[in-house]
MIKETI-169571 format. One record per residue (C-alpha): residue number from 1; x negated, z, y. Coordinates in steps of 0.2 Angstrom, whole numbers, plus 5000, padded with zeros to 4 digits. Example, Ala and Ser with C-alpha at 12.3 -4.5 7.8 and 13.67 -1.06 7.14 Angstrom:
n  xx  zz  yy
1  4938  5039  4978
2  4932  5036  4995
END
This chain:
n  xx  zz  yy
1  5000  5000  5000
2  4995  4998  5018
3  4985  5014  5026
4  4998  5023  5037
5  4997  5018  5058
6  4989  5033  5064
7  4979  5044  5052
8  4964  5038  5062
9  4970  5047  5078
10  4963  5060  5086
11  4946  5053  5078
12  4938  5045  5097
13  4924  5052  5106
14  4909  5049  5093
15  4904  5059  5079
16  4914  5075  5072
17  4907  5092  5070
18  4910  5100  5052
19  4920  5113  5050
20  4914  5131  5055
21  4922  5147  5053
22  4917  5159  5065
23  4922  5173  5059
24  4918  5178  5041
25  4935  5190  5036
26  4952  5191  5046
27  4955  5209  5055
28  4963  5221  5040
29  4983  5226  5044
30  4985  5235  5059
31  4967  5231  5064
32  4962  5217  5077
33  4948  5205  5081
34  4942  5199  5097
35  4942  5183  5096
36  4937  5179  5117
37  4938  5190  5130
38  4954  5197  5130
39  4962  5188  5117
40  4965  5198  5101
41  4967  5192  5084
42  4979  5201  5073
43  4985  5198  5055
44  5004  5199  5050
45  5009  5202  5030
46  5021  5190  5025
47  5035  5194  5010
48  5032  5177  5003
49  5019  5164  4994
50  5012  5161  5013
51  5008  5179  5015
52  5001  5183  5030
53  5002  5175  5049
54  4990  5175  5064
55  4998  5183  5079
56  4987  5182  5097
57  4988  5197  5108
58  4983  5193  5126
59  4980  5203  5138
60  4985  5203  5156
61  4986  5217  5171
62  5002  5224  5168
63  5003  5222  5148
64  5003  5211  5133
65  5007  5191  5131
66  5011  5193  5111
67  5010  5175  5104
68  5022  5173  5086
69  5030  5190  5079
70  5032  5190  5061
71  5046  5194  5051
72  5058  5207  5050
73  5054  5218  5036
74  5050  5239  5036
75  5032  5236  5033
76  5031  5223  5046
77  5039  5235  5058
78  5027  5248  5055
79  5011  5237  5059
80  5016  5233  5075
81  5022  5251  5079
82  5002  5254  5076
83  4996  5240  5085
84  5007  5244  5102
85  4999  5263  5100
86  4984  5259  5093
87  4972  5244  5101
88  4987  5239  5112
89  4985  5256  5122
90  5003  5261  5121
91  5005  5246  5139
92  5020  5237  5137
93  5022  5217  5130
94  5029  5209  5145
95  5030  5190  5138
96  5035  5185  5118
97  5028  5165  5116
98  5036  5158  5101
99  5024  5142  5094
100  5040  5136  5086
101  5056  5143  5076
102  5051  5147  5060
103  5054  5164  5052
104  5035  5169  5051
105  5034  5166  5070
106  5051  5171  5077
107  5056  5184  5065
108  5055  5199  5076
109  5057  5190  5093
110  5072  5197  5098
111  5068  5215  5093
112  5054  5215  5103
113  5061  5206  5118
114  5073  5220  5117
115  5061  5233  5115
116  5051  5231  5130
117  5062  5219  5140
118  5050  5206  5141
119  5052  5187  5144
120  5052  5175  5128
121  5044  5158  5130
122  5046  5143  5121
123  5052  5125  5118
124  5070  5125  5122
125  5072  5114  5105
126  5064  5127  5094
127  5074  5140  5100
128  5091  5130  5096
129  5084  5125  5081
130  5083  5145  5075
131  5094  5152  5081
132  5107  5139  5072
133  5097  5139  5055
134  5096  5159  5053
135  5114  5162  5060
136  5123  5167  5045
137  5141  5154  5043
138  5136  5142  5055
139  5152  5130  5050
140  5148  5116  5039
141  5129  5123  5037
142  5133  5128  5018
143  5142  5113  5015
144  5130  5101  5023
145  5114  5111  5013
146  5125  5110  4997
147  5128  5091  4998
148  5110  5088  5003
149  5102  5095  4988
150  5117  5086  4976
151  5113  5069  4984
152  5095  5072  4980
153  5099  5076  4960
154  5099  5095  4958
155  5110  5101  4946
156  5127  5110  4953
157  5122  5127  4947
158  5104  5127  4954
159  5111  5119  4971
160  5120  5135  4972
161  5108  5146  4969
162  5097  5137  4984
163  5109  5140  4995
164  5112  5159  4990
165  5094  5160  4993
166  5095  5155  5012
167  5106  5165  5017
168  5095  5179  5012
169  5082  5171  5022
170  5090  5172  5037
171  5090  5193  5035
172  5070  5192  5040
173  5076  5186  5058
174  5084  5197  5069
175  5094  5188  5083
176  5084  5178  5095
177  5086  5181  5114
178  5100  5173  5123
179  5088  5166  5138
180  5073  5156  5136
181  5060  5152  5148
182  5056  5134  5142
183  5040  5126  5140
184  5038  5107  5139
185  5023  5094  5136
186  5012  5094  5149
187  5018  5109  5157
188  5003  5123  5161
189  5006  5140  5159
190  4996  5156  5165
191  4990  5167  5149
192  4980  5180  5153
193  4965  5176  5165
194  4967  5158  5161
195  4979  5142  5163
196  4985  5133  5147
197  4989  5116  5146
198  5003  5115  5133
199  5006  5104  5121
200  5021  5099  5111
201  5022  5090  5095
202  5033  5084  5080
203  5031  5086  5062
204  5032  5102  5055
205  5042  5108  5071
206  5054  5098  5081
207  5046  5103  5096
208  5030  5116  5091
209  5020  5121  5108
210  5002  5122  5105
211  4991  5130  5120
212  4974  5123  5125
213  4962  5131  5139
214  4947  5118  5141
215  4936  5130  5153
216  4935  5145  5140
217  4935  5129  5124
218  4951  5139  5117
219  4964  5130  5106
220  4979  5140  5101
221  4987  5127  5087
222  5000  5137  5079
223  5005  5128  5063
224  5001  5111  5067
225  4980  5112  5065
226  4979  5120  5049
227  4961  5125  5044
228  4963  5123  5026
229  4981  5117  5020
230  4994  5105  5027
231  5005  5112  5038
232  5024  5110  5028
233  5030  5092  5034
234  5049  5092  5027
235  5065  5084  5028
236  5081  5096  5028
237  5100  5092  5027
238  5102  5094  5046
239  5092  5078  5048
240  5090  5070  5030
241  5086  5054  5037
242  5073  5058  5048
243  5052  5053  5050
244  5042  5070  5051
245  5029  5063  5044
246  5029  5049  5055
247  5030  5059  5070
248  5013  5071  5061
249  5002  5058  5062
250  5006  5050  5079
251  5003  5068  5085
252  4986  5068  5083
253  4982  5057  5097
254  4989  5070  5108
255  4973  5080  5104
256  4963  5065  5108
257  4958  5076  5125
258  4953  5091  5116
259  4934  5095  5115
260  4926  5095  5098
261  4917  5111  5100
262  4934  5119  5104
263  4937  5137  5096
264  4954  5133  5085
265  4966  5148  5083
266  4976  5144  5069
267  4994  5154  5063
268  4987  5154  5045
269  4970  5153  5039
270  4953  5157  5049
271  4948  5152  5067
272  4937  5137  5064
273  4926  5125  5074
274  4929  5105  5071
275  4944  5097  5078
276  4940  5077  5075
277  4936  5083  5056
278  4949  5092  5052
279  4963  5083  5060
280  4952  5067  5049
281  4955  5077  5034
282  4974  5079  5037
283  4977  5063  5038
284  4966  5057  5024
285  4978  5070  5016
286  4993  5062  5017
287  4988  5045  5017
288  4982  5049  4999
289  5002  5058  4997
290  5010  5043  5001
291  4997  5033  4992
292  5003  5042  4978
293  5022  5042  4982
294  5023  5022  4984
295  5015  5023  4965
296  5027  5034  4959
297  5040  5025  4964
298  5037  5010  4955
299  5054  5013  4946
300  5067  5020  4954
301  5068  5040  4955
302  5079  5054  4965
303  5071  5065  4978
304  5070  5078  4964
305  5062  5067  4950
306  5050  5063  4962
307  5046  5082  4970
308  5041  5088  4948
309  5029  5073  4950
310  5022  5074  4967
311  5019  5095  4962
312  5021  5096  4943
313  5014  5114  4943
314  5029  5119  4954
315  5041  5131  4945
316  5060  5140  4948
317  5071  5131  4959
318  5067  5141  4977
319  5048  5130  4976
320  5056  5116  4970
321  5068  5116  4984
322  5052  5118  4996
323  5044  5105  4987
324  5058  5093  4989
325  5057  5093  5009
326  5038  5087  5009
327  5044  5073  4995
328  5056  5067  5003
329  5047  5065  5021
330  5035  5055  5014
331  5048  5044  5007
332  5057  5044  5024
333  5041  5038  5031
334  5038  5024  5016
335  5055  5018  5021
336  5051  5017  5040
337  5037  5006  5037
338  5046  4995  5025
339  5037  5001  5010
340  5051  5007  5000
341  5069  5003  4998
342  5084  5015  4997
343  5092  5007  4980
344  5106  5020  4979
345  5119  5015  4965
346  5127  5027  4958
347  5140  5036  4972
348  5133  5054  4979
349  5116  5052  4971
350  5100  5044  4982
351  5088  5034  4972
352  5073  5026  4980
353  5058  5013  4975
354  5045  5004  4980
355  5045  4987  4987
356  5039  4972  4976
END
């Protein structure tokens, strides 16, 4: 198959650096890591396979800029109970920045907006986008999950039990603010002793804000600059024909202007040296992914016949269900370049292949 338009992006600017990783461990539970001057490194557990997440504690004159939260669970609670007494001095957080709405970065917003009455900032999508997918009957959301994973071949009984399983996701969230102050692409915002330059971008968010200082060489990438996996590029029921992938890899070149000695703070993994290799890397990645999904669809094949190939060591239905979102957004994207067909015959059931 052709290579994908775009995986090169991001690449300009001569020859990358390779990978380096600062600091050696992250900072144990309720213990931080100066990661510049004042900016603080802090690692959240997660109850889930992606167990922990980066938060950024920043300080400024009167307080705290928290950057991501966490999720609601006891032990989660008590961590940050430390961390506001212990190396955050007892001084108030006066601003909550969300990266994006996912439940590992949003999960305790609202508590903590509450708590100190502090501003929350974010893209205005993101926030939409959370508070409608962890709001318990949402109307038609059930429905519209329920149909999404039928279409795609799961059995009636384990399409159930996915969507069981989502609505006790949703209790890891408490409820988001009712105000935002929005952020948008381009805007620059104030962090501390230094001015951001924000960057927003598709793929594994609909609108994930990224924050980029190029005096101090400071990049803080959320989700979307992974050090050492691929961010989770998926394709749900709210949007099931739609390109994340697509709009991944054009996003590179929105990093074009970031310097490749730039310090990448990450929500997962380790701060690491090496932009231009590592965003090479993720798109050699998934060039390889849809490399291998073009094969595979050589005959014809459901979303979930093609999820136990693509991650054969996948097991029970919730990581299946996971796995199924990255399938199918990289056969959305086979089918927006032209690649692969949707040869759907049977009614209710989507079957997909590749192109002679």
């Amino acid at each position: 198959m052709p290579r994908v338009n775009g995986t090169a992006s991001g690449m300009s600017g001569g020859q990358s650096t390779p990978l380096e990783y600062p600091w050696g461990k992250p900072p144990s539970p309720g213990e931080v890591t100066e990661v510049a001057p004042g900016i603080l490194w802090a690692r959240i557990p997660l109850p889930f396979r992606l167990n922990h997440v980066n938060v950024w504690l920043i300080e400024e004159d009167d307080g705290w800029t928290v950057i991501d939260t966490g999720c609601a669970t006891p032990e989660i609670y008590r961590l940050w109970d430390g961390l506001f007494a212990g190396p955050m001095g007892g001084r108030k957080v006066t601003r909550v920045v969300a990266t994006h709405g996912h439940v590992d970065h949003i999960g305790l917003t609202g508590w903590m907006v509450e708590r100190f009455d502090s501003d929350f900032v974010g893209t205005f999508t993101e926030w939409m986008w959370a508070r409608i997918s962890h709001t318990h009957d949402v109307p038609r959301s059930d429905s519209a999950h329920r149909a999404y994973l039928l279409r795609n071949g799961f059995a009636p009984a384990d399409a159930e039990e996915l969507v069981r399983n989502r609505a006790e996701f949703m209790d890891l969230a408490t409820p988001l603010p009712g105000f935002l102050t929005e952020i948008r692409d381009g805007d620059r915002i104030r962090l501390g002793s230094r001015e951001w330059q924000v960057i927003v971008t598709g793929g594994h968010a609909h609108e994930h804000a990224s924050f980029y200082d190029p005096d101090s060489g400071i990049l803080i990438a959320g989700d979307h600059l992974l050090p050492k996996i691929s961010p989770v590029i998926a394709v749900y029921e709210m949007l099931p024909k739609a390109d994340p992938l697509g709009d991944y890899l054009s996003s590179f070149a929105q990093f074009d202007g970031v310097a490749d000695g730039t310090l990448i703070l990450p929500s997962h993994g380790s701060p690491y040296i090496g932009i231009r290799e590592r965003i090479a890397q993720l798109g050699e990645h998934h060039r390889e992914r849809l490399e291998a999904t073009a094969k595979f669809l050589a005959e014809p094949s459901t979303g979930l016949e093609l999820s136990k190939k693509m991650f054969p060591k996948i097991e029970g239905v919730a990581n299946i269900g996971f796995a199924l979102g990255e399938t199918l957004a990289h056969i959305n994207h086979l089918v927006h370049l032209g690649v692969v067909a949707d040869v759907s015959g049977e009614p209710g059931i989507s079957r997909y292949k590749t192109k002679a």
